[in-house]
N, C-alpha and C positions, 0 to 999 in steps of 0.2 A: 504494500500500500504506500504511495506516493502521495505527499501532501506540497502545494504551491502557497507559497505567505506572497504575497505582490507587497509591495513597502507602502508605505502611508504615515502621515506626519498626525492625525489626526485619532487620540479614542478620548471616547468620553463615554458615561454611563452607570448606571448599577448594578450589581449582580450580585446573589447569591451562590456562599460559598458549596461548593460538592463536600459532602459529609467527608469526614478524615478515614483515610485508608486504614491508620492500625487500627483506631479506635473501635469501628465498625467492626472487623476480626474477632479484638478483644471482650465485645459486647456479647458477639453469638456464642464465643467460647466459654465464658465466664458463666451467662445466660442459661447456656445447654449443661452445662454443669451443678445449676441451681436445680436444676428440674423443675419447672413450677411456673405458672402462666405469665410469660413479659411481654410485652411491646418496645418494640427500638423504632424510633421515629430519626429520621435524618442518617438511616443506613446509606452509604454509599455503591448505591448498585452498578459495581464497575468487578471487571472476571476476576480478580486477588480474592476479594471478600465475597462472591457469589463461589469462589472453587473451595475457601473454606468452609462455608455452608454446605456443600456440596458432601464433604467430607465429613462433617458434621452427622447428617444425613446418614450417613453410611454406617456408621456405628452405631445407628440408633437415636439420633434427636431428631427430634419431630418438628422442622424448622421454615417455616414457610414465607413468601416474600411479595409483597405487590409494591412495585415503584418503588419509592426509597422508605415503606414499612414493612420492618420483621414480626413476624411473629412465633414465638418458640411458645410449645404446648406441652404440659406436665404429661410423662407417660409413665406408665405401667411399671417398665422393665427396664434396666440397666443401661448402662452401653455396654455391645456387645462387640464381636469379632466382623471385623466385614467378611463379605464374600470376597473382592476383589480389592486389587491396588489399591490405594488411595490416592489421586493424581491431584495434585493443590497446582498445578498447572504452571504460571509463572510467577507465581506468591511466596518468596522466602520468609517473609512474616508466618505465611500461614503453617508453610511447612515446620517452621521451628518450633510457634508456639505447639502446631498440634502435636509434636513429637514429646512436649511434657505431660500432655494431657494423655496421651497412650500410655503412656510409660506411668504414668502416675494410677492410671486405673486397671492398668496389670491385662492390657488388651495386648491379643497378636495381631500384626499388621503391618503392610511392606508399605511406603511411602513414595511417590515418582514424581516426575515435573515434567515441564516443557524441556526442553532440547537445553535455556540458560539455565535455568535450574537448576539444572542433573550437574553444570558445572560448579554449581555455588558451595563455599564451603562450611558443612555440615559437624565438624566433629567438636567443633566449640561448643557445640551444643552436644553430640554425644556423650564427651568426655566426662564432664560432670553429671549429667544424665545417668554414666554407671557407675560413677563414684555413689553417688546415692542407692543404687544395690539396683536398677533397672539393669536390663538383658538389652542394649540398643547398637547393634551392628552397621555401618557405612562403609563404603568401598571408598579405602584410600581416603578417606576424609570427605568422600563426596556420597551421593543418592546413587544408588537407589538405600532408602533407611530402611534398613530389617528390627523390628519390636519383637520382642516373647515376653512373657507372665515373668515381673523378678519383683524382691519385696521390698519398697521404697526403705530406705534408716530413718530414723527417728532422730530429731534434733544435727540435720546434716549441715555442715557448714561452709560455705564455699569462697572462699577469693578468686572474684573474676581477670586473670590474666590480661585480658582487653575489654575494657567498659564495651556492653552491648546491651543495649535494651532488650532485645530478642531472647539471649541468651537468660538472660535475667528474668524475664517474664516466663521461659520456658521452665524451667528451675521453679520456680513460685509456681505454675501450674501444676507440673508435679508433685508440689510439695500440700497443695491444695487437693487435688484429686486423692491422693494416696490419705490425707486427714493427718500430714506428718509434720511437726515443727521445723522449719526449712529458715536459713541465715546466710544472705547472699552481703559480700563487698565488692562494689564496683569500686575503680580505682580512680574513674572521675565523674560528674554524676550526668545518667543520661538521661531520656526520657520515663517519666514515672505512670503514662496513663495507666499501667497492670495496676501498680500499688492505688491510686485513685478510685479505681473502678472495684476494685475488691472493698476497700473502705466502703464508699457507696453501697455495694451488696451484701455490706453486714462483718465482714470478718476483720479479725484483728492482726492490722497490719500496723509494724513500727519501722518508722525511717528516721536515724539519726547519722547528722553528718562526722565523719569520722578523715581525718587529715586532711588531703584534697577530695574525697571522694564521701560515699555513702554506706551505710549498712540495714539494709531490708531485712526483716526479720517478720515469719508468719507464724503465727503460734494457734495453733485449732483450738476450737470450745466455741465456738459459734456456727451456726449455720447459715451458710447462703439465704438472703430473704428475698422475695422476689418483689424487685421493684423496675419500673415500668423505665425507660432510657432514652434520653436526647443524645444524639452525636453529633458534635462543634463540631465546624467546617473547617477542612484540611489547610493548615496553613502551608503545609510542602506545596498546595495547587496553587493556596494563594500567592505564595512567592511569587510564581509567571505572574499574575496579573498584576504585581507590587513592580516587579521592574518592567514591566509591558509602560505602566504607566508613568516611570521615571527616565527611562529613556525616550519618551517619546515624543517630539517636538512640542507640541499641543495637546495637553491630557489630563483629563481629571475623571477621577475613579473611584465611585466607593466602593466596597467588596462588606459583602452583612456576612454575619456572624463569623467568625474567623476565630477557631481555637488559638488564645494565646497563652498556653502553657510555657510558663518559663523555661521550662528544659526542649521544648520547639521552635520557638521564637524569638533567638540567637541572631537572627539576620536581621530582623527591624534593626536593632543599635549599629550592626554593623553598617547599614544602607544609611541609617541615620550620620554617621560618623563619617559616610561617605559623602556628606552632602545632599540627602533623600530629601524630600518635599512627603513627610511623612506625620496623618493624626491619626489616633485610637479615640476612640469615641465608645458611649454606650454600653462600656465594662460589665458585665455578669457572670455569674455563675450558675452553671448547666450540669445538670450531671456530674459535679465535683471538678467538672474544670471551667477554666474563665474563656470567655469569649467578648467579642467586641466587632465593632465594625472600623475599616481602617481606610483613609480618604490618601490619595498619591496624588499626586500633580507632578508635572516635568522640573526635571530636574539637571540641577548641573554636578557632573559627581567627579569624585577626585580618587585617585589609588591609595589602597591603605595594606597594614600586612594583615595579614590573618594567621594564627596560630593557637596550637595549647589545648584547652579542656574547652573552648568553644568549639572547637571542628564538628567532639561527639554530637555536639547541639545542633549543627548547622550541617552533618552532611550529605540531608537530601538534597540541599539547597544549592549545591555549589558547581553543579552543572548552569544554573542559570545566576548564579552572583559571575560566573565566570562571564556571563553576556556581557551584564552590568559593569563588567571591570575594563572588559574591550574596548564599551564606552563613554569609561571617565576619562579622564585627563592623569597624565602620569599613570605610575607602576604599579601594579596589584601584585603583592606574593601570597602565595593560601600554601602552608606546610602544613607537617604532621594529619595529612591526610592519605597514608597509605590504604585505608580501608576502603576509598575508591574503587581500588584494582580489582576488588574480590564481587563489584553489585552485579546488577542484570547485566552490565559490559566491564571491560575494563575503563572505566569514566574518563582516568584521568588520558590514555591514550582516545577516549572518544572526542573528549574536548579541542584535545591537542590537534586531530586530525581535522575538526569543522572548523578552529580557529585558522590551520594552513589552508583553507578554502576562503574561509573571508580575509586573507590576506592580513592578519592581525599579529604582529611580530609578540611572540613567548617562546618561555624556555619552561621547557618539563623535567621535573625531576621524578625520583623514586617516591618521593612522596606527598607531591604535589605540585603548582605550575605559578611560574613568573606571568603576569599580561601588561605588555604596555598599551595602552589606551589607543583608540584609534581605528578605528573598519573604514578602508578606503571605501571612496563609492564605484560600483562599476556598472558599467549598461549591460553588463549579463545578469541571466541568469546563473547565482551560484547552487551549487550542488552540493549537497550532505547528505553523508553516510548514517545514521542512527545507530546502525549496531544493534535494531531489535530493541531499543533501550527508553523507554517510552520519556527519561527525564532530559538523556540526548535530544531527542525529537523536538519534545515540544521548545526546551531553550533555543536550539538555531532555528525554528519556525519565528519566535519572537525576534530574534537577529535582525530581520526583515526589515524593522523598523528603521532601523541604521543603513540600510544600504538604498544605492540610489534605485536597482528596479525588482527585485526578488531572488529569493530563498526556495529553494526545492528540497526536500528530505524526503528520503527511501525511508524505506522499514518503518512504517509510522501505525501496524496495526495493537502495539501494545499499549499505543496513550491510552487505549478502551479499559486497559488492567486498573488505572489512578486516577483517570479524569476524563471518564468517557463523554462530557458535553464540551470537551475544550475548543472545538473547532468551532461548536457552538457559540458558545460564549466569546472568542474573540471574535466572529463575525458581528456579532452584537454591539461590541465595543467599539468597533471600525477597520477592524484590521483582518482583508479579505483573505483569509483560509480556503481554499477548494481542494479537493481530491481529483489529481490527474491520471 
């Protein structure tokens, strides 16, 4: 699938945000885990969160979906063994967390993905997964995941070697399903929706900050209570449409409700510090997390570095801060982002490879990329490669705005996985999207 951006100096408008990719996951997982009648309003129905459902489904939750509301229904019987595979498709979220939830409820069950997937690496989450007494086999560190019946420990303690949120909610699942006292340390602190949303549902979670990082601790004696669920709008989507609207000649944008979970929304300051035409507006609290509506206007942005314990914070984001840095003025460095290498693509070579298309001078490192400001204008049409990689895609589709006649990108069929109305939504705004 081939997507055409044509350039245009002009968006203006309002939009709502597409529900948050993990959060939606975490909802049905958490949810089918309670056993007991929910409603989730602001599901985001995009294939990540429909193939964990899916999977869901399969071991026995009784999970059903119209438009962007779930509904999960108290049944009978257990979760049980599937028949077949479990394929969570192109969803590393999904695959992860569901592999604590198998393991935690002592089910057998092979796990598969799409063609990236099957590359993605798996044993950061196995590893601890058997240190806690689960049976969880990977090939080579990758899928396909083989589960058998093993008996979670009791009071298991974990130091996470590389902060992951995934990892980390995978862990707390298990620790949840199995009803076993479970105590994770990340090393810097990453996203908390798992521990949010389990608060929310009744159980007792403690997070105290300990050095630079955190220590999550679950301790059972409560039960899952079934309460009904809103999901804040994905601030990884909103980012495109925060720098769509800051680089863009003429533009003013508001975007409703927009999770801004501190451990997510790392990038406002950073945009802000760039020089952003950036307000939040309308602050609340949804479901245990805050949200807001956030107004952009055109901006003039300037290069900063980037490093440290934000990256964890920032790095769905940094395929399209990397737009944003093409078109400030002066140097952008982004380090200590080696965990690039391992997402749906290798990022940091994806970036590297669309920035040598718009003609945009950087240097790439092992663990991260130099940008000096600046996308020449050219009367062609330039051409991007995606990689399959739906955060690729969409950042050089917004590119567009910067060049003097358009943006074409291959492989554009997984933006459906995280933001399947994008094409939508930026024709909306002014910036004409087609499929060629």
């Amino acid at each position: 699938m081939r997507l055409f951006a044509k350039n245009t100096s002009i968006l203006s408008g309002e939009v709502d945000c597409p529900g948050d990719k993990s959060i939606s996951q975490r909802a049905i997982i958490i949810g089918a885990l309670a056993n007991q009648n929910i409603s989730i309003t602001g599901f985001l129905n995009g294939e990540d969160p429909l193939s964990t459902l899916s999977a869901l489904n399969q071991i026995g939750a009784d999970i059903s979906i119209n438009n962007n509301e779930v509904t999960i229904n108290e049944r009978e019987l257990t979760f049980s063994n599937p028949s077949n595979s479990i394929d969570l498709g192109n969803s590393g979220t999904g695959m992860r967390l569901i592999m604590g939830l198998i393991a935690g409820t002592g089910l057998k069950a092979t796990i598969i993905g799409d063609e990236s997937l099957m590359k993605r690496p798996m044993s950061r989450v196995s590893i601890p997964l058997n240190e806690m007494g689960a049976k969880v086999a990977d090939s080579k560190g990758l899928p396909p995941i083989e589960i058998k019946p093993g008996v979670i420990r009791d009071n298991f303690a974990y130091d996470m070697p590389i902060a992951s949120a995934q990892v980390k909610s995978s862990i707390l699942l298990a620790g949840v399903a199995s009803n076993k006292k479970v105590s994770i340390f990340e090393p810097s602190i990453t996203r908390d929706h798992t521990e949010i949303m389990l608060k929310h549902f009744g159980l007792n979670i403690k997070s105290e900050e300990e050095n630079d990082g955190k220590r999550i601790t679950f301790t059972p004696g409560n039960k899952l209570l079934a309460k009904d669920y809103d999901v804040v709008g994905d601030f990884s989507s909103a980012a495109f449409l925060i720098i769509a609207g800051l680089i863009a000649s003429d533009s003013k944008i508001s975007i409703k409700n927009v999770g801004l979970n501190p451990t997510r929304s790392g990038l406002i300051d950073i945009l802000i510090k760039m020089g952003g035409n950036i307000e939040i507006k309308n602050k609340n609290i949804l479901s245990g997390e805050l949200v807001g509506d956030i107004f952009v206007e055109s901006s003039v942005l300037k290069g900063v570095n980037i490093s440290g314990g934000v990256i964890a914070n920032i790095i769905d984001e940094i395929p399209i801060l990397s737009i944003a840095a093409a078109c400030a003025e002066g140097t952008t460095r982004i380090s200590d982002a080696h965990e690039l290498r391992v997402k749906e693509s290798d990022r940091l070579e994806a970036i590297s490879s669309g920035l040598t298309k718009l003609k945009v001078k950087h240097e790439l490192f092992e663990d991260g990329i130099s940008i000096d400001g600046g996308i020449p204008k050219s009367n062609n049409v330039i051409e991007i490669d995606s990689y399959g990689d739906h955060r690729i895609a969409m950042s050089f589709l917004i590119s567009s705005l910067k060049v003097k006649h358009s943006v074409s990108v291959d492989n554009c069929k997984n933006i459906y996985t995280s933001y399947p109305n994008f094409v939508e939504t930026m024709n909306g705004l002014g910036l004409p999207i087609s499929e060629q």
